[in-house]
KOLNU-299836 format. One record per residue (C-alpha): residue number from 1; residue in one letter; x negated, y, z negated. Coordinates in nm, 3 decimals, decimal comma. Layout:
N
  numi  kolfi       xx       yy       zz
   NUM      a        X        Y        Z
...
***
This chain:
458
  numi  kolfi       xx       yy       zz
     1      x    0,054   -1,932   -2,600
     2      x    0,082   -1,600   -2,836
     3      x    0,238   -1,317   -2,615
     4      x   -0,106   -1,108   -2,571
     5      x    0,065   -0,807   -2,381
     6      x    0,339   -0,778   -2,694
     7      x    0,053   -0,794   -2,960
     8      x   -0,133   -0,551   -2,758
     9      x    0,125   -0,240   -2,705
    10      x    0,242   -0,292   -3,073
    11      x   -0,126   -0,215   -3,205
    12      x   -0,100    0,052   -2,954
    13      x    0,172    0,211   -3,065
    14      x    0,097    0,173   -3,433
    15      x   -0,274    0,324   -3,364
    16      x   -0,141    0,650   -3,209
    17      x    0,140    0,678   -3,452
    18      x   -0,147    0,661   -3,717
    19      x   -0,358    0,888   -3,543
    20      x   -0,055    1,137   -3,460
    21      x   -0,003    1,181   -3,844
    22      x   -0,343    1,222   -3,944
    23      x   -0,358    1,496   -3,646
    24      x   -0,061    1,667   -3,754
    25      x   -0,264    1,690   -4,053
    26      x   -0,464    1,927   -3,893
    27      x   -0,209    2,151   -3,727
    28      x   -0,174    1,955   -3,413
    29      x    0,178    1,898   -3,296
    30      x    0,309    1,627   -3,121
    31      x    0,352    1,803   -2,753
    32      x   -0,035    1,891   -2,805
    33      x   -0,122    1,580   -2,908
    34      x    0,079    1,380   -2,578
    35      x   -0,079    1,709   -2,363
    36      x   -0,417    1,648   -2,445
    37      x   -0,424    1,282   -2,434
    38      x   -0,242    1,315   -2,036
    39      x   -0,583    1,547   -1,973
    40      x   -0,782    1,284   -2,149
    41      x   -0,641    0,987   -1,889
    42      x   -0,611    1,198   -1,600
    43      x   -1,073    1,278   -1,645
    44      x   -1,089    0,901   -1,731
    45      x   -0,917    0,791   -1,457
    46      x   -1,063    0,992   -1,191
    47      x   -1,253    0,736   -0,950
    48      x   -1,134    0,424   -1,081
    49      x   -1,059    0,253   -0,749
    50      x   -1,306    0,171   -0,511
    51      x   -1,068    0,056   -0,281
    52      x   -0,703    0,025   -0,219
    53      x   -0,475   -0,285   -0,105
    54      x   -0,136   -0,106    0,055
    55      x    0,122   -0,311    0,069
    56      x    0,416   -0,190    0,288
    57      x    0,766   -0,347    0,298
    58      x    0,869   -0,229    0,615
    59      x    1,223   -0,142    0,647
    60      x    1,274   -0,042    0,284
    61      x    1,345   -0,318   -0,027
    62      x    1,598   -0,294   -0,239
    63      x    1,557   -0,147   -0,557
    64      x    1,856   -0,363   -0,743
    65      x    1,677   -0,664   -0,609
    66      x    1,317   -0,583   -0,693
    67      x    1,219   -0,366   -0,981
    68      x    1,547   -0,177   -1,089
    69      x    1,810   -0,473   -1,151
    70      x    2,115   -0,360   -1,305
    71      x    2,277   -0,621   -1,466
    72      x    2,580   -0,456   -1,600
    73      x    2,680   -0,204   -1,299
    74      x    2,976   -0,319   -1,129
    75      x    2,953   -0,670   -0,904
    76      x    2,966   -0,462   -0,551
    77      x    2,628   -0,265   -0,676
    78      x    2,435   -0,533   -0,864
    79      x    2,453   -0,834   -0,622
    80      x    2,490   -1,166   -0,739
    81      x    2,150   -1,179   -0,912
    82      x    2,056   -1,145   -1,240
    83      x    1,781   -0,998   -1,422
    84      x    1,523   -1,120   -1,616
    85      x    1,291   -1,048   -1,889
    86      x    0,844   -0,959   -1,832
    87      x    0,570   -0,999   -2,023
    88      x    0,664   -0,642   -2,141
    89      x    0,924   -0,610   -2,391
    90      x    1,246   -0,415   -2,258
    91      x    1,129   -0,428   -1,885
    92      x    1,322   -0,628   -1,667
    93      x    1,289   -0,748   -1,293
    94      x    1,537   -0,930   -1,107
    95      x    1,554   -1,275   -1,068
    96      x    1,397   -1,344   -0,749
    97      x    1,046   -1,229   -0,914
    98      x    1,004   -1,450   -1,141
    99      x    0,601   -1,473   -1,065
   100      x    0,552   -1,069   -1,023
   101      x    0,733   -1,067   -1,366
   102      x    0,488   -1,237   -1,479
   103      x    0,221   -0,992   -1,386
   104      x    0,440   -0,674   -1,537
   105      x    0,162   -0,685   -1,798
   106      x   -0,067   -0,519   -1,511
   107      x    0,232   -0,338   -1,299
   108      x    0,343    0,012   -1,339
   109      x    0,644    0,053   -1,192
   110      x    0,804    0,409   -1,105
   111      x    1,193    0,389   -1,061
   112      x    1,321    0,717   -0,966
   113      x    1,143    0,754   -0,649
   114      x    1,352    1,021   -0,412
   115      x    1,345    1,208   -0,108
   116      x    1,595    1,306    0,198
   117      x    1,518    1,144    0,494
   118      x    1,713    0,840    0,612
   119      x    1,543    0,769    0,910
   120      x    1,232    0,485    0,928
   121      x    1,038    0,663    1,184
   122      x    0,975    0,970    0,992
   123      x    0,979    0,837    0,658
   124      x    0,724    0,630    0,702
   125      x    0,497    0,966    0,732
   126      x    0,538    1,099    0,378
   127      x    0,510    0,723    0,273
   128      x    0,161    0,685    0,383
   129      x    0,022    1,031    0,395
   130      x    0,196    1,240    0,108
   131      x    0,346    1,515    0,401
   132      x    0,625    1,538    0,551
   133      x    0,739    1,625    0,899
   134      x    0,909    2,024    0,968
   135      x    1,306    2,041    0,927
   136      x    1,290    2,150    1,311
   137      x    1,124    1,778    1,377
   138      x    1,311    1,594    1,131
   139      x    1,622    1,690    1,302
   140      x    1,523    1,519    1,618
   141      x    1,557    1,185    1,519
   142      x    1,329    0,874    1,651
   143      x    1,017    0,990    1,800
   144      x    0,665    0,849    1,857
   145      x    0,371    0,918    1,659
   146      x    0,156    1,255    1,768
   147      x   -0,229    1,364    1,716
   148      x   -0,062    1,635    1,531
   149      x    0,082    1,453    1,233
   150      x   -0,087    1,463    0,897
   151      x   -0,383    1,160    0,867
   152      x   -0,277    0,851    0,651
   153      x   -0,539    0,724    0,334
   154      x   -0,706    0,522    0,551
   155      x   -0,793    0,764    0,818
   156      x   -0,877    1,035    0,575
   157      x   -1,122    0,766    0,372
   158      x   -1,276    0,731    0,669
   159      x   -1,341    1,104    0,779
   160      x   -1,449    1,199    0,460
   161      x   -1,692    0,866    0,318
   162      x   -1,679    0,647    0,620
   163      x   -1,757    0,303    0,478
   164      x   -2,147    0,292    0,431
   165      x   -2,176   -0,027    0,602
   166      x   -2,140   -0,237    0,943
   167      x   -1,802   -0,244    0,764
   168      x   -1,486   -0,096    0,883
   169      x   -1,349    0,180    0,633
   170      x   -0,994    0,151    0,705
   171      x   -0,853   -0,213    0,832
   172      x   -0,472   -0,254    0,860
   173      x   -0,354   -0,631    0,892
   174      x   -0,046   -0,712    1,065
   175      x    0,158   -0,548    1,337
   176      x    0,185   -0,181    1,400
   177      x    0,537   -0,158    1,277
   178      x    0,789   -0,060    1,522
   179      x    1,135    0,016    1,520
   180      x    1,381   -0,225    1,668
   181      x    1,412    0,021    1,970
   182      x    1,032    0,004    2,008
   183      x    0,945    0,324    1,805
   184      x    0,619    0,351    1,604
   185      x    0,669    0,441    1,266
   186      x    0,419    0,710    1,171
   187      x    0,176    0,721    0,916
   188      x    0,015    0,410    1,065
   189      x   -0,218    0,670    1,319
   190      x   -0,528    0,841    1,259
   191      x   -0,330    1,221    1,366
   192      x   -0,491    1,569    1,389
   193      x   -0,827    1,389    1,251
   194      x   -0,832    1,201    1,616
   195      x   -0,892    0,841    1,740
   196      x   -1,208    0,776    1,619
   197      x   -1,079    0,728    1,251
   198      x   -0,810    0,510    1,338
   199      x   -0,804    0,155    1,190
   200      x   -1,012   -0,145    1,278
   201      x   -0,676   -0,370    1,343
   202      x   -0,586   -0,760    1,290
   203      x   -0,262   -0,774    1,465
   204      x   -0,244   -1,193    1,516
   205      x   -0,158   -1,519    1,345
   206      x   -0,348   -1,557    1,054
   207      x   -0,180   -1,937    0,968
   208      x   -0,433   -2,244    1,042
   209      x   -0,750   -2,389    0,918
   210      x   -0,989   -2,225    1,165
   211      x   -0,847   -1,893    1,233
   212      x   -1,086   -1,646    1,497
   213      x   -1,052   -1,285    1,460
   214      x   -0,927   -1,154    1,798
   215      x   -1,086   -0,808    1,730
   216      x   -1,424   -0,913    1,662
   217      x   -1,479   -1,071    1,984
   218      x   -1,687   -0,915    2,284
   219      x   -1,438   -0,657    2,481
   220      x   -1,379   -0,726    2,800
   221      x   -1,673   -0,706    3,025
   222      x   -1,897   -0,684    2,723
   223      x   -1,922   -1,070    2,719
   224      x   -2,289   -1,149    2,841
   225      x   -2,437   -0,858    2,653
   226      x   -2,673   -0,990    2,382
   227      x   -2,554   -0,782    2,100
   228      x   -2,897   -0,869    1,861
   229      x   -3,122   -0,669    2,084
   230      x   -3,024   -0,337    1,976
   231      x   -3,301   -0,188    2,180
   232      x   -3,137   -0,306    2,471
   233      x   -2,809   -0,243    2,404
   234      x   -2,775    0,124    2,572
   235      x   -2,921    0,030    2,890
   236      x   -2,663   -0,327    2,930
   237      x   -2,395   -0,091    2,789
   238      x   -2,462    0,156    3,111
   239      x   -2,477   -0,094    3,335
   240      x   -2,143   -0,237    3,266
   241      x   -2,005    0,142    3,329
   242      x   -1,804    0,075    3,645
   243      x   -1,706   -0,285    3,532
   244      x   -1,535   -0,079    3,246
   245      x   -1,402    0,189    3,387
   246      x   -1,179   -0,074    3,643
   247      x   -1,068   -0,220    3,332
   248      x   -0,993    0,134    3,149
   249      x   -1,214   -0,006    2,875
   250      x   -1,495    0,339    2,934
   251      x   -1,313    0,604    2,842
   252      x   -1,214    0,398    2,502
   253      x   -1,511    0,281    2,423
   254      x   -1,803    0,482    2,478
   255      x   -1,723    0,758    2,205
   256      x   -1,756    0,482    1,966
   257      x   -2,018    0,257    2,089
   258      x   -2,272    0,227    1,805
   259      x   -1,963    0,175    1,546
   260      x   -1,835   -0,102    1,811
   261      x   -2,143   -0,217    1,812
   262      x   -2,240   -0,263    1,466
   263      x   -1,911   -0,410    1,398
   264      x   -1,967   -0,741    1,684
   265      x   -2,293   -0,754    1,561
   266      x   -2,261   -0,795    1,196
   267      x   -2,237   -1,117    1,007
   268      x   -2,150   -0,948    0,752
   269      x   -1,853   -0,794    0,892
   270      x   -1,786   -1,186    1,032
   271      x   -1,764   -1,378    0,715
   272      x   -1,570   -1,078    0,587
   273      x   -1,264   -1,177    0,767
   274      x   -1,343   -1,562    0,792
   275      x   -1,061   -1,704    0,602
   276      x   -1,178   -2,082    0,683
   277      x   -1,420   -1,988    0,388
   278      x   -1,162   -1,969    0,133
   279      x   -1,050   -2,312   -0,037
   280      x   -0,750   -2,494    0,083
   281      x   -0,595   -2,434   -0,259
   282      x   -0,610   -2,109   -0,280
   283      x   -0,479   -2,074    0,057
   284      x   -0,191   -2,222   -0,049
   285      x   -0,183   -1,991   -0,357
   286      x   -0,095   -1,710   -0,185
   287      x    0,183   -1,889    0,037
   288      x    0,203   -2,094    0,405
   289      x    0,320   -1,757    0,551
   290      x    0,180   -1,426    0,742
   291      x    0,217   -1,219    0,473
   292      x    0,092   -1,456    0,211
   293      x   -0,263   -1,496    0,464
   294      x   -0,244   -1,096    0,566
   295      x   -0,271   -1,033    0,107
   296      x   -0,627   -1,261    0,102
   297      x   -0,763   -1,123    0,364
   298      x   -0,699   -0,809    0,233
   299      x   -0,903   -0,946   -0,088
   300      x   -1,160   -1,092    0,105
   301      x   -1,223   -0,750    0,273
   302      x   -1,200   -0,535   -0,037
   303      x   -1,454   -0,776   -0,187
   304      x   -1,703   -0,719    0,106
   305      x   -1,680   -0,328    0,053
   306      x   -1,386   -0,238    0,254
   307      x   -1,256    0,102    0,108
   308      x   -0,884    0,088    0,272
   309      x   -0,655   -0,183    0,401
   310      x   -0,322   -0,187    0,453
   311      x   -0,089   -0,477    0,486
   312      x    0,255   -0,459    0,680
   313      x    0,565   -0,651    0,569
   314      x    0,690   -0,697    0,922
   315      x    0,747   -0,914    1,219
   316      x    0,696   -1,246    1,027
   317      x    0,922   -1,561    1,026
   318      x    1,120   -1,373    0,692
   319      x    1,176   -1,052    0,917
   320      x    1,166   -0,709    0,795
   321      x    1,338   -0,560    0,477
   322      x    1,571   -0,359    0,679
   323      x    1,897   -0,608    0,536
   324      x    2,175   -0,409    0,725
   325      x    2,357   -0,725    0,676
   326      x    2,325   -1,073    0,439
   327      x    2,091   -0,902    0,219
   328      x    2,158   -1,141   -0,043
   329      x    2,087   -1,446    0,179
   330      x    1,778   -1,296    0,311
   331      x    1,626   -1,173   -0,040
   332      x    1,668   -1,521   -0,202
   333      x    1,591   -1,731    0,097
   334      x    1,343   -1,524    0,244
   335      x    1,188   -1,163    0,112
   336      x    1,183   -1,195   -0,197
   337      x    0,973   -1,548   -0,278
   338      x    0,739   -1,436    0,002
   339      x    0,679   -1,120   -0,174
   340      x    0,691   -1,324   -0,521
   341      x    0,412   -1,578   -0,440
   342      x    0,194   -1,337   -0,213
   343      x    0,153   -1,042   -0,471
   344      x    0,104   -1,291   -0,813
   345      x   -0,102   -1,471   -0,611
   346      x   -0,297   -1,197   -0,465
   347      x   -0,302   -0,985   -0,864
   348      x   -0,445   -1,335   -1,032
   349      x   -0,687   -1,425   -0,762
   350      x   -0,826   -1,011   -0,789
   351      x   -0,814   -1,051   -1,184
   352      x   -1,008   -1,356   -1,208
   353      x   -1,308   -1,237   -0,952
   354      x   -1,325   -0,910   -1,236
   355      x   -1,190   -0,739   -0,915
   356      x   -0,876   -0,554   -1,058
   357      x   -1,007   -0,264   -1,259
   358      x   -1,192   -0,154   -0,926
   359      x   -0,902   -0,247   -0,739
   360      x   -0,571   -0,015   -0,680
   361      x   -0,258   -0,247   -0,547
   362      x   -0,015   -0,043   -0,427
   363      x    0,345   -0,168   -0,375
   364      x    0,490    0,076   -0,068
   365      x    0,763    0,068    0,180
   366      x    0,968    0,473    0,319
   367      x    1,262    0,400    0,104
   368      x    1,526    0,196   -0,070
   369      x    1,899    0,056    0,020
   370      x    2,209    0,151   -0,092
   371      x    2,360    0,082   -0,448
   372      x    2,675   -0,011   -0,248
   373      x    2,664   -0,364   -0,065
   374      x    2,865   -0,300    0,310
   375      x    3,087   -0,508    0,495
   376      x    2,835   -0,714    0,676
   377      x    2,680   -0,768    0,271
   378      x    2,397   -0,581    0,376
   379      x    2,275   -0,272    0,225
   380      x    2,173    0,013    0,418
   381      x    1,879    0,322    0,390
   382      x    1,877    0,495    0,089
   383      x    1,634    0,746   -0,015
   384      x    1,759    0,871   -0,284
   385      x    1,635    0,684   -0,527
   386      x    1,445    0,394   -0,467
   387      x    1,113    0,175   -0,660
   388      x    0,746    0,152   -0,606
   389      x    0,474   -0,056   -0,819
   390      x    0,117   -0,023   -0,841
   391      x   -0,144   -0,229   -1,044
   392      x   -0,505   -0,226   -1,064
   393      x   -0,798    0,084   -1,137
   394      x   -0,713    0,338   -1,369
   395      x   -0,324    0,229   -1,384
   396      x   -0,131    0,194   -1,688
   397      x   -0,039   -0,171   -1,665
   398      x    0,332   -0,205   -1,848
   399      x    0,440    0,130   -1,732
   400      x    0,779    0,213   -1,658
   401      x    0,799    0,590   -1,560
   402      x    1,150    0,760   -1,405
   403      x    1,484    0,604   -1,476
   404      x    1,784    0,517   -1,200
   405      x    2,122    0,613   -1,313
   406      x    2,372    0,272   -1,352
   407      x    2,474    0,248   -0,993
   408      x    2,059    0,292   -0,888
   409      x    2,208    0,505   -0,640
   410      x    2,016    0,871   -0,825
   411      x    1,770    0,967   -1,034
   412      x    1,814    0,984   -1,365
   413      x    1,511    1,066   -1,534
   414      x    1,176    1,250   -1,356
   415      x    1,258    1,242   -1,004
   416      x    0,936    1,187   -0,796
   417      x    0,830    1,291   -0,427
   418      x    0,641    1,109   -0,221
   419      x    0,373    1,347   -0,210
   420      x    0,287    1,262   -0,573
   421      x    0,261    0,878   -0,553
   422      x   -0,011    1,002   -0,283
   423      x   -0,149    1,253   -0,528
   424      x   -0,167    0,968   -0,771
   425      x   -0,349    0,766   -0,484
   426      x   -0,603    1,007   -0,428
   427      x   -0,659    1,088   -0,790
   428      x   -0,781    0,667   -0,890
   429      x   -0,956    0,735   -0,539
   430      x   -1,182    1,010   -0,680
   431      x   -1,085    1,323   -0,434
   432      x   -1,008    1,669   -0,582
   433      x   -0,681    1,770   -0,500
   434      x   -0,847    2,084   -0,385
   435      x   -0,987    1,844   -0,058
   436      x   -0,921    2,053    0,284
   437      x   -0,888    1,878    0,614
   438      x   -0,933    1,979    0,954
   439      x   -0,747    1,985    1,266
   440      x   -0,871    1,966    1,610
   441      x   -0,841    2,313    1,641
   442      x   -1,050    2,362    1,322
   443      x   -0,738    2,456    1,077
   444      x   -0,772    2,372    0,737
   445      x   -0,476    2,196    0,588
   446      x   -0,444    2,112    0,210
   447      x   -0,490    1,700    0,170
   448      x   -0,320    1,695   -0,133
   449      x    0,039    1,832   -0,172
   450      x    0,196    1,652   -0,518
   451      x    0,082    1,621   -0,817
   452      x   -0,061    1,267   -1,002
   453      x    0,220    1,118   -1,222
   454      x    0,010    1,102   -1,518
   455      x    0,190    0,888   -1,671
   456      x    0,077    0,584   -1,462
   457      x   -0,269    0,662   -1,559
   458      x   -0,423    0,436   -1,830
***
């Protein structure tokens, strides 16, 4: 079969170096020329995703193992993999992607990721929300989550759009990642925007033939009430008030009764997350694992109008990415072909419904490891420098933007924050970067605080 992407970026770049000289023609330099055509992608991009598939590798994957292999750095930096070629000339992956590699066509990958902050608990913040914690709070190590932190996408979708529907707007799949001491990592909570935009959760096993959502069934004490007569439903609702309140279930539920409500009652919202629908063999497409189930039901739910859902990387039989020791065992026996089948399963299967230009995949996790393997051959946190992929609406499939020097240990080339890979988010997501948000004490904060890296945009 004829190499499509390879045909494709060679017309490319003959067309613009055509259309540079005739430009130049007519006094326009080169600088102008890229200038104006960044202006031109960053209007044209604006909106592109309807809705976003987050995909967070809890714990922090290694860059030398993922999407920055560095075949000729010394052996105690590279590991003992090797890299290979994509479908885009001069881009290379490591070995243990051999299906994502396949899918570089529609990947842009940014490799010279960086920040300061070592720590999973607060790193995790800036990860999923684009703002960081104060040095004062940063210096206090592990702490919980507060109703003070900055909102994650999800939350803020929600506050601003809400979902339209009997549809959640924000659904996160998996576990509420923890720490190993128990610790929530933040950006997972709906913060100073407050508990009614937090995140309609599926926090269960999602491997067997008949699997039952646990969060769409009745509450607790909500069992005999007849959830199709809506005129009804206040009046049963009051009358289970003290039932409720001995289970603790009032004070939860009464705020957000009608959005409960429409939620149980919806067969819509049902054979949205009914993954007995999907064929056996596609199933097994995406992998006889959590994560590999947690990616299509992400798909299922984007397809039934779901604007945000993230998927954790965590607390499945592979474990979490945090390889403080036997990295190498763990990536080749474990992380990495989970990852590998689950994400070029999940990128075909959106490609082939005509879902992927509507789409945005993102490729997440706080941070990176270090470009030196320990003495337990582990490697350890590493902001620094570290890589992130996205794929889908408005991106630049083929894209490699930033550089890692030969040890992937810095930045070489346009260091990036991750403030702008949420920029970038919100920019395909169709919100100014002028978009104020509120506290509960009615201060405005600014929801955007990078700036798009144009250079993903298509």
């Amino acid at each position: 079969m004829p190499d499509l992407t390879s045909k494709y970026s060679e017309a490319f770049v003959r067309r613009d170096v055509l259309r540079i000289g005739g430009l130049m023609g007519l006094g326009l330099t080169l600088p102008r020329f890229l200038e104006q055509r960044a202006v031109a992608s960053h209007r044209s991009t604006f909106g592109k995703a309807k809705q976003v598939i987050m995909l967070f590798l809890h714990g922090g994957h290694p860059q030398q193992e993922t999407f920055d292999p560095k075949p000729d750095g010394p052996e105690d930096v590279r590991g003992p993999f090797k890299a290979i070629s994509t479908k885009v000339p001069g881009t290379q992956f490591c070995e243990l992607l051999p299906k994502i590699a396949g899918h570089a066509g529609h990947l842009a990958i940014v490799r010279s990721m960086t920040h300061g902050n070592t720590n999973h608990v607060q790193a995790c913040l800036p990860a999923q929300t684009g703002h960081k914690h104060s040095p004062a709070l940063r210096s206090r190590g592990d702490f919980p989550p507060s109703d003070t932190d900055f909102p994650p996408i999800g939350a803020v979708l929600d506050h601003l759009r809400g979902s339209g529907s009997s549809l959640p707007s924000w659904v996160r799949i998996g576990p509420l990642m923890r720490r190993s001491n128990g610790t929530t990592l933040h950006g997972q909570t709906p913060g100073f925007l407050g508990a009614r935009h937090s995140s309609f959760a599926v926090d269960q096993k999602l491997l067997g033939e008949d699997v039952q959502i646990e969060a769409l069934k009745n509450p607790a004490g909500l069992d005999d009430i007849r959830l199709t007569e809506r005129a009804n439903l206040r009046r049963q609702f009051n009358s289970y008030t003290k039932q409720l309140q001995e289970l603790g279930e009032t004070k939860k539920l009464a705020p957000y009764f009608e959005r409960a409500v429409s939620l149980l009652a919806s067969n819509k919202t049902k054979a949205a997350f009914d993954l007995s629908q999907e064929k056996p063999e596609l199933r097994e497409a995406y992998g006889k694992t959590e994560f590999g189930q947690r990616c299509l039901l992400a798909r299922r739910l984007v397809e039934a109008g779901v604007p945000m859902v993230n998927v954790s990387y965590c607390h499945t039989p592979s474990g979490s990415w945090d390889t403080h020791s036997q990295n190498a065992k763990k990536m080749k026996e474990s992380l990495a072909p989970t990852l590998d089948q689950s994400v070029a399963a999940l990128l075909t299967d959106l490609q082939q419904r005509g879902m992927l230009e509507e789409t945005l995949v993102v490729i997440n996790a706080e941070f990176g490891r270090t470009p030196v393997i320990n003495k337990n051959l582990g490697r350890d946190h590493w902001p620094f420098v570290y890589s992130l992929a996205l794929a889908g609406a408005g991106v630049q499939g083929g894209a490699v933007y930033g550089k890692s020097d030969k040890a992937a240990a810095y930045p070489l080339e346009n260091p990036r924050d991750p403030a702008d890979m949420a920029a970038t988010i919100y920019h395909l997501l169709g919100i100014p970067s002028t978009t104020r948000v509120y506290d509960s004490a009615g201060r405005p904060h600014s929801l955007v605080a990078g700036s798009p890296i144009e250079e993903l945009l298509s």
